[in-house]
Structure formats: C-alpha cells, structure tokens
TIRO-2110 file (N, C-alpha, C; in Angstrom, 1 decimal):
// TIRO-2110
-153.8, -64.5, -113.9, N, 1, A
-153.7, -66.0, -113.7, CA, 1, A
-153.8, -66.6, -115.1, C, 1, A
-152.9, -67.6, -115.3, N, 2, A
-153.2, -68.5, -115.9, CA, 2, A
-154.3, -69.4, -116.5, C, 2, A
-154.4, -69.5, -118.1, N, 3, A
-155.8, -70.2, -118.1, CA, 3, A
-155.3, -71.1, -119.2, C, 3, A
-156.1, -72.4, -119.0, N, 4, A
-156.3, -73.8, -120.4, CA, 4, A
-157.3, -74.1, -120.7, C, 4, A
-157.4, -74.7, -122.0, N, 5, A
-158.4, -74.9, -122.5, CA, 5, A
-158.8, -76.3, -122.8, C, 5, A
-159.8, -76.8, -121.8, N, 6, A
-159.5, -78.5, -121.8, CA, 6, A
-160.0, -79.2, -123.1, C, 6, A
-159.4, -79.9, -123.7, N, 7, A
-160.3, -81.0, -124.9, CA, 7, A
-160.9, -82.2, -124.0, C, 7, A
-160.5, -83.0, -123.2, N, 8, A
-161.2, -84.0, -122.8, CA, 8, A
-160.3, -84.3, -121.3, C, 8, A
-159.3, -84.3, -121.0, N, 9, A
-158.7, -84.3, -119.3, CA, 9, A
-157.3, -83.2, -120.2, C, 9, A
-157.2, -82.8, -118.9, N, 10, A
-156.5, -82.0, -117.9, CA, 10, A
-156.1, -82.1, -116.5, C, 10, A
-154.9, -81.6, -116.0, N, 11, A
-154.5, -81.7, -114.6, CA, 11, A
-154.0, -80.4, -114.3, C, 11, A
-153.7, -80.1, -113.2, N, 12, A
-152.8, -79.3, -112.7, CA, 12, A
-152.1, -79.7, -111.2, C, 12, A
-150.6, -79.7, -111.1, N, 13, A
-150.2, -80.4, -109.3, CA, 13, A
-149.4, -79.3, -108.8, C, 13, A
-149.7, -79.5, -107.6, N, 14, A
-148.8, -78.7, -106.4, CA, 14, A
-149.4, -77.1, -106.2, C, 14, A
-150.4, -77.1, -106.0, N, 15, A
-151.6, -76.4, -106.1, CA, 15, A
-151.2, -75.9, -104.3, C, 15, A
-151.1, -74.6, -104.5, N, 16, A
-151.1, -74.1, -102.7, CA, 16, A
-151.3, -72.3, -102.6, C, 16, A
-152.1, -72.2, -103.9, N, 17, A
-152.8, -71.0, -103.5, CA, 17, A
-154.1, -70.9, -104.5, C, 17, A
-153.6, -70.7, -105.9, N, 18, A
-155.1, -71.4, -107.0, CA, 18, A
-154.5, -71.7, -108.2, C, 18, A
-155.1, -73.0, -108.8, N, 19, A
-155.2, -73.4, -109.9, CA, 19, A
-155.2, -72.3, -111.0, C, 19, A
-154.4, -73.0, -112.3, N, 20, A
-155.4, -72.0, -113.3, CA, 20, A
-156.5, -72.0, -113.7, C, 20, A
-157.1, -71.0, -114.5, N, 21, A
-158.4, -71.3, -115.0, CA, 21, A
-158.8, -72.2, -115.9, C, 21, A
-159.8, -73.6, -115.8, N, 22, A
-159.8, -74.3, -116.8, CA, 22, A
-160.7, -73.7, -117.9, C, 22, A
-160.9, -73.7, -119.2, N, 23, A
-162.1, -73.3, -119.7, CA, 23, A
-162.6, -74.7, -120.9, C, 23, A
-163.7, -74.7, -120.2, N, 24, A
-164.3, -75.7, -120.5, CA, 24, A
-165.7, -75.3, -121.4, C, 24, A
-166.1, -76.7, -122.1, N, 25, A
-167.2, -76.7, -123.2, CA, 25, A
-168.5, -76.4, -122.6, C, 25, A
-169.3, -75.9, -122.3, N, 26, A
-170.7, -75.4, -121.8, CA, 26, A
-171.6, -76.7, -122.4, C, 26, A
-171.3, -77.4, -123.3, N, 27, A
-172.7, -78.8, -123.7, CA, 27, A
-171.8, -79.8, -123.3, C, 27, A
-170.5, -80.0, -122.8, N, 28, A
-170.2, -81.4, -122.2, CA, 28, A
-170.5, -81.6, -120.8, C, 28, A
-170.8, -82.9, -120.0, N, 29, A
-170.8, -83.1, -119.0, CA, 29, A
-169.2, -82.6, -118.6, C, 29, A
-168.7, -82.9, -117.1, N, 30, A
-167.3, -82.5, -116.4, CA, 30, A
-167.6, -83.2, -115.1, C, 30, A
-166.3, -83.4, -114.8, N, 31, A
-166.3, -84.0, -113.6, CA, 31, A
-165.2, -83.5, -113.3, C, 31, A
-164.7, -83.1, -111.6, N, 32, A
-163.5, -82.3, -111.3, CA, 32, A
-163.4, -83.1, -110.0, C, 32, A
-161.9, -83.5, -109.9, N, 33, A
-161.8, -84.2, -108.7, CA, 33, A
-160.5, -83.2, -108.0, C, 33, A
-160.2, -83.3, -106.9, N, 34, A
-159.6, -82.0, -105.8, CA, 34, A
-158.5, -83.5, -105.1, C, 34, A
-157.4, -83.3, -105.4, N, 35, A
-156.7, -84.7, -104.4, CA, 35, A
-155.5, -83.9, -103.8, C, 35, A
-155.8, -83.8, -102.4, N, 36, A
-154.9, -83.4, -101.3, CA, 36, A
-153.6, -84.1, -101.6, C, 36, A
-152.4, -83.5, -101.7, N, 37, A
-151.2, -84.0, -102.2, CA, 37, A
-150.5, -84.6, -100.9, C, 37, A
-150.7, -83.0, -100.3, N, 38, A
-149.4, -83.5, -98.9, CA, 38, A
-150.1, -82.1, -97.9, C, 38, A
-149.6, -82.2, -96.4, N, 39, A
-150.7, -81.6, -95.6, CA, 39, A
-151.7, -81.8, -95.0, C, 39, A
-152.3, -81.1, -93.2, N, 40, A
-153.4, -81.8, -92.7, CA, 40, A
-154.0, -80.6, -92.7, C, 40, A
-155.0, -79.8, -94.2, N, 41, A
-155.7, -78.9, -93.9, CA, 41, A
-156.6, -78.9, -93.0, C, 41, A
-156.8, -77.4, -92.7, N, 42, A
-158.2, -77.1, -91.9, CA, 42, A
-159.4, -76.7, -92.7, C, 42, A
-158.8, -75.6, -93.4, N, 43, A
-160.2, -75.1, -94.5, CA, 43, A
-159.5, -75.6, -95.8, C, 43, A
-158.7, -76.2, -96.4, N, 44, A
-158.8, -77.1, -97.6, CA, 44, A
-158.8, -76.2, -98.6, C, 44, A
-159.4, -76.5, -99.4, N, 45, A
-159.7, -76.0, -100.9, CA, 45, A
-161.1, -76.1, -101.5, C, 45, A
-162.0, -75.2, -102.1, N, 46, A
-162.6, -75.4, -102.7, CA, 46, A
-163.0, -75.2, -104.5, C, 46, A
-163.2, -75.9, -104.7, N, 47, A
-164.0, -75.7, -106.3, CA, 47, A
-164.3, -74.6, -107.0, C, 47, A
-164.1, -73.8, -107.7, N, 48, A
-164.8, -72.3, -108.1, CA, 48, A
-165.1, -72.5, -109.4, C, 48, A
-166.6, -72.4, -109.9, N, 49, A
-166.9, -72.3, -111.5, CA, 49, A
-167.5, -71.2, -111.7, C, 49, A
-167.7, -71.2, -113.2, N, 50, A
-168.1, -69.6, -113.9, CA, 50, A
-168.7, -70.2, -114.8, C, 50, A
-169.8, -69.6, -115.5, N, 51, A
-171.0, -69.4, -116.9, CA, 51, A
-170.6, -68.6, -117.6, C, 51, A
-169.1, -67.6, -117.0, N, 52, A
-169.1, -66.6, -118.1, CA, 52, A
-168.3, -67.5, -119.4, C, 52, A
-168.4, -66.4, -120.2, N, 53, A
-167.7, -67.0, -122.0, CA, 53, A
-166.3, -66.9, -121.9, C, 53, A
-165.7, -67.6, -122.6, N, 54, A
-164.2, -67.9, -123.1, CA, 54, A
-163.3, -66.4, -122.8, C, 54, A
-164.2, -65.6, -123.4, N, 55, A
-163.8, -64.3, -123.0, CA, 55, A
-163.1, -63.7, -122.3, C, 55, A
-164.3, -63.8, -121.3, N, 56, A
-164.0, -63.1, -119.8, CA, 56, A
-163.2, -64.1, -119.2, C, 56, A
-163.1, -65.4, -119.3, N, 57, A
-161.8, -65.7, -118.3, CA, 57, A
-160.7, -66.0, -118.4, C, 57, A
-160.6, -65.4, -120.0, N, 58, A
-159.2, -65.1, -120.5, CA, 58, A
-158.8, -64.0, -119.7, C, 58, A
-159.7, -63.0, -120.0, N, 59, A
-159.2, -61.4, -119.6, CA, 59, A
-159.2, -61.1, -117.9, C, 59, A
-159.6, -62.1, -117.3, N, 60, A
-160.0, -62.6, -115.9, CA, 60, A
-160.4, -61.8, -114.9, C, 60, A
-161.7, -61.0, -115.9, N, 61, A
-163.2, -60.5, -115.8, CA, 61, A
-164.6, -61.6, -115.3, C, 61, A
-163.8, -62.8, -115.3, N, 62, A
-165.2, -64.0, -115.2, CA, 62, A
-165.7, -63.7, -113.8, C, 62, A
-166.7, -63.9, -113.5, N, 63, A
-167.3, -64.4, -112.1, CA, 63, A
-167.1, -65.7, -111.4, C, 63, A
-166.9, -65.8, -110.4, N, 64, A
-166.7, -66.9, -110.1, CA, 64, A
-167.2, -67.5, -108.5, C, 64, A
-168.0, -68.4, -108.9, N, 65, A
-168.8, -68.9, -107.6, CA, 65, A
-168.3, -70.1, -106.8, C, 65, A
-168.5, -70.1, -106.0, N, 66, A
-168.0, -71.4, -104.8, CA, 66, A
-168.5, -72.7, -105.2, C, 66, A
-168.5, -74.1, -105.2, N, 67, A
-169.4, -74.4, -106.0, CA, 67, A
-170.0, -74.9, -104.4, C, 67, A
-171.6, -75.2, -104.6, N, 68, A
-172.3, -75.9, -103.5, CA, 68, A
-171.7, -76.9, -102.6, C, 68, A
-171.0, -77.6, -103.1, N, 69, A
-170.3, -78.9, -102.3, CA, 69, A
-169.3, -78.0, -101.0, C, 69, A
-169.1, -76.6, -101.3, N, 70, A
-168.3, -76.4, -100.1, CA, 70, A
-166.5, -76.6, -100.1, C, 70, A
-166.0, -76.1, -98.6, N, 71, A
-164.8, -76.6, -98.5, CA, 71, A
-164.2, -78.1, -98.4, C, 71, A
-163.1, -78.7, -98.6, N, 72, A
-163.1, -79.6, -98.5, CA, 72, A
-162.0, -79.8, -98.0, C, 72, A
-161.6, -81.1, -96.8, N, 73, A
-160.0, -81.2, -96.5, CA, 73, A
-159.3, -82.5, -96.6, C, 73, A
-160.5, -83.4, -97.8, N, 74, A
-159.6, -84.7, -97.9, CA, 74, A
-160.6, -84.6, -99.3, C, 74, A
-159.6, -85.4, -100.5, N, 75, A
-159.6, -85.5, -101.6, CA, 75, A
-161.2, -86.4, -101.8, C, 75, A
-161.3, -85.9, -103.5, N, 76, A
-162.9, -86.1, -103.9, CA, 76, A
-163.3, -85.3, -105.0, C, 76, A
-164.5, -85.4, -105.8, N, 77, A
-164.6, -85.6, -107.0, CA, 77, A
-166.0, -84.6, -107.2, C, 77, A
-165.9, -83.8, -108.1, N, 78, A
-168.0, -83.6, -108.2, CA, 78, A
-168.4, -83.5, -109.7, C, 78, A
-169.1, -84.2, -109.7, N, 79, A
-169.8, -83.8, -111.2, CA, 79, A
-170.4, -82.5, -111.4, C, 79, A
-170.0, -81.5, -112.2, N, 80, A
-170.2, -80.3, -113.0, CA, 80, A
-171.2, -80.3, -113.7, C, 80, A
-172.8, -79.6, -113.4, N, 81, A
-173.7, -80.0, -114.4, CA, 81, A
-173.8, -78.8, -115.2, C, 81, A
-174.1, -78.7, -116.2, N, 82, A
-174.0, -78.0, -117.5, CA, 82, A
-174.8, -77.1, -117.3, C, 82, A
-174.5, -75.4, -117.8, N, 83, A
-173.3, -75.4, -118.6, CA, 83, A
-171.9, -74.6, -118.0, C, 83, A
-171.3, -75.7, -117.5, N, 84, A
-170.2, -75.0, -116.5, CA, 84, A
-169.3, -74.6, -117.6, C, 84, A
-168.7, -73.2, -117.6, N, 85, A
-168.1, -72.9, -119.2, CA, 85, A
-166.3, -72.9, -118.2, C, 85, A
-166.0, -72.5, -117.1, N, 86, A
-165.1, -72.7, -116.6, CA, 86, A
-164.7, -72.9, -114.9, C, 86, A
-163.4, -74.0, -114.7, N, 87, A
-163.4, -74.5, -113.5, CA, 87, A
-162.0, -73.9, -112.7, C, 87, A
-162.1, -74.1, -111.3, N, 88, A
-160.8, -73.7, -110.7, CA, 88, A
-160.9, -74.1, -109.5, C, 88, A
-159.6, -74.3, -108.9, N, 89, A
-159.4, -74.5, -107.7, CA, 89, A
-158.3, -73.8, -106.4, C, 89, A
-159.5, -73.0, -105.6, N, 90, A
-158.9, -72.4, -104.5, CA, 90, A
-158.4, -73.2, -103.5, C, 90, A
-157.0, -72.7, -102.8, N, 91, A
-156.5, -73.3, -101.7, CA, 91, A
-156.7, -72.5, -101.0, C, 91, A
-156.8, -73.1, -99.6, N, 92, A
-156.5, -72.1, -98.4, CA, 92, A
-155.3, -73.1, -97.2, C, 92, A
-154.8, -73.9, -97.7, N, 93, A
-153.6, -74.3, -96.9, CA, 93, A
-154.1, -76.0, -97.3, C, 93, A
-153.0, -76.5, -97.2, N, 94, A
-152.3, -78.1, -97.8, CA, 94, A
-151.7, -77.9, -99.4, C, 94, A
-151.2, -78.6, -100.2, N, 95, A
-150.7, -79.0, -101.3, CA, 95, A
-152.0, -79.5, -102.3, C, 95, A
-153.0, -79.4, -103.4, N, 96, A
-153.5, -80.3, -103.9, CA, 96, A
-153.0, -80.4, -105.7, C, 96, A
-153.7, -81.3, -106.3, N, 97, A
-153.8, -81.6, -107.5, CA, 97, A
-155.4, -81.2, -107.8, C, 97, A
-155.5, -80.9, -109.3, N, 98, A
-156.4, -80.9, -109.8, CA, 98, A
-156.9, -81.9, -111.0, C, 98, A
-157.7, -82.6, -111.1, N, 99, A
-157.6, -83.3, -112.3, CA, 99, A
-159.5, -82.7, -112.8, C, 99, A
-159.2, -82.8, -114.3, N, 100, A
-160.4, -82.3, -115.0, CA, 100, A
-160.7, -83.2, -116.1, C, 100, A
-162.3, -83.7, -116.1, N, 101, A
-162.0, -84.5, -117.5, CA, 101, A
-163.9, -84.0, -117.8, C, 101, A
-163.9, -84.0, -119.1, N, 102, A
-165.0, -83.8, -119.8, CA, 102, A
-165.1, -84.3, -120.7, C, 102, A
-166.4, -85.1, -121.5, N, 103, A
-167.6, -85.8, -122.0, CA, 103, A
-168.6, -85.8, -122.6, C, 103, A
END
C-alpha cells in the first residue's frame, strides 16, 4: 500500500477499498473527516490509526486499530488525540474521500 506524509492537510478521493497510509506527526493535534462520495452503504468505512513509527508503516509492518467511533455510512469528521503517528481509511462498499489536516 501506498503511504504520505502529511505537513498540514492532505486528501485522498474515490476511495472503494483503502486509502493510503497517512503518516502523521505524533505532537500535533489531527482531525480526519470520511465524506461518502457516491453510494447507499451498509457497513461504510471506517477510520484505522497506528502508534507505530514512520518505520513500520512504510514497510507496512504497522498495527492498525479501528478507531472507537466505529463504522460509519454517512460522512463526518473525528478528532485524532495524540499521539496518532498514522491514519487510514477502510471501505467496505460506497465511494469515499478522505481529508486529513493537522495542527
């Protein structure tokens, strides 16, 4: 998979299996919004972040957790609290965008 390394926003569109991997600063805040493009999912997409280092989700060794907010099937936003080192976004049916911005 594919990975970027955000300086302050990022996007990714047309998302219909997974995003790439963002890798993100561990001392900035983050906020990640999920916007359904086109499609009436059922189980949607959810969120997936990682603690591991720059490293491992180059080599795409990282761990990667669901985030608490769950699945989702209509567009919306979560704040990422620190130290989220990297973001991603799973589909499981519809089209979405990803947008990423950190602070």
């Amino acid at each position: 998979m594919a990975f970027k390394t955000v300086a302050v926003f990022d996007a990714q569109t047309a998302i219909t299996t997974q995003s790439d991997d963002f890798i993100l600063r561990a001392e900035k805040e983050v906020t990640a919004a999920a916007h359904l493009t086109s499609g009436s999912p059922v189980t949607g997409a959810i969120l997936q972040i990682t603690l591991d280092e720059d490293e491992k989700i180059k080599a795409g060794t990282a761990l990667w957790v669901n985030s608490p907010m769950g699945n989702r099937i209509t567009s919306g936003a979560e704040k990422l609290l620190r130290p989220v080192t990297g973001v991603r976004l799973k589909v499981t049916d519809g089209t979405w965008a990803l947008h990423i911005r950190q602070y």
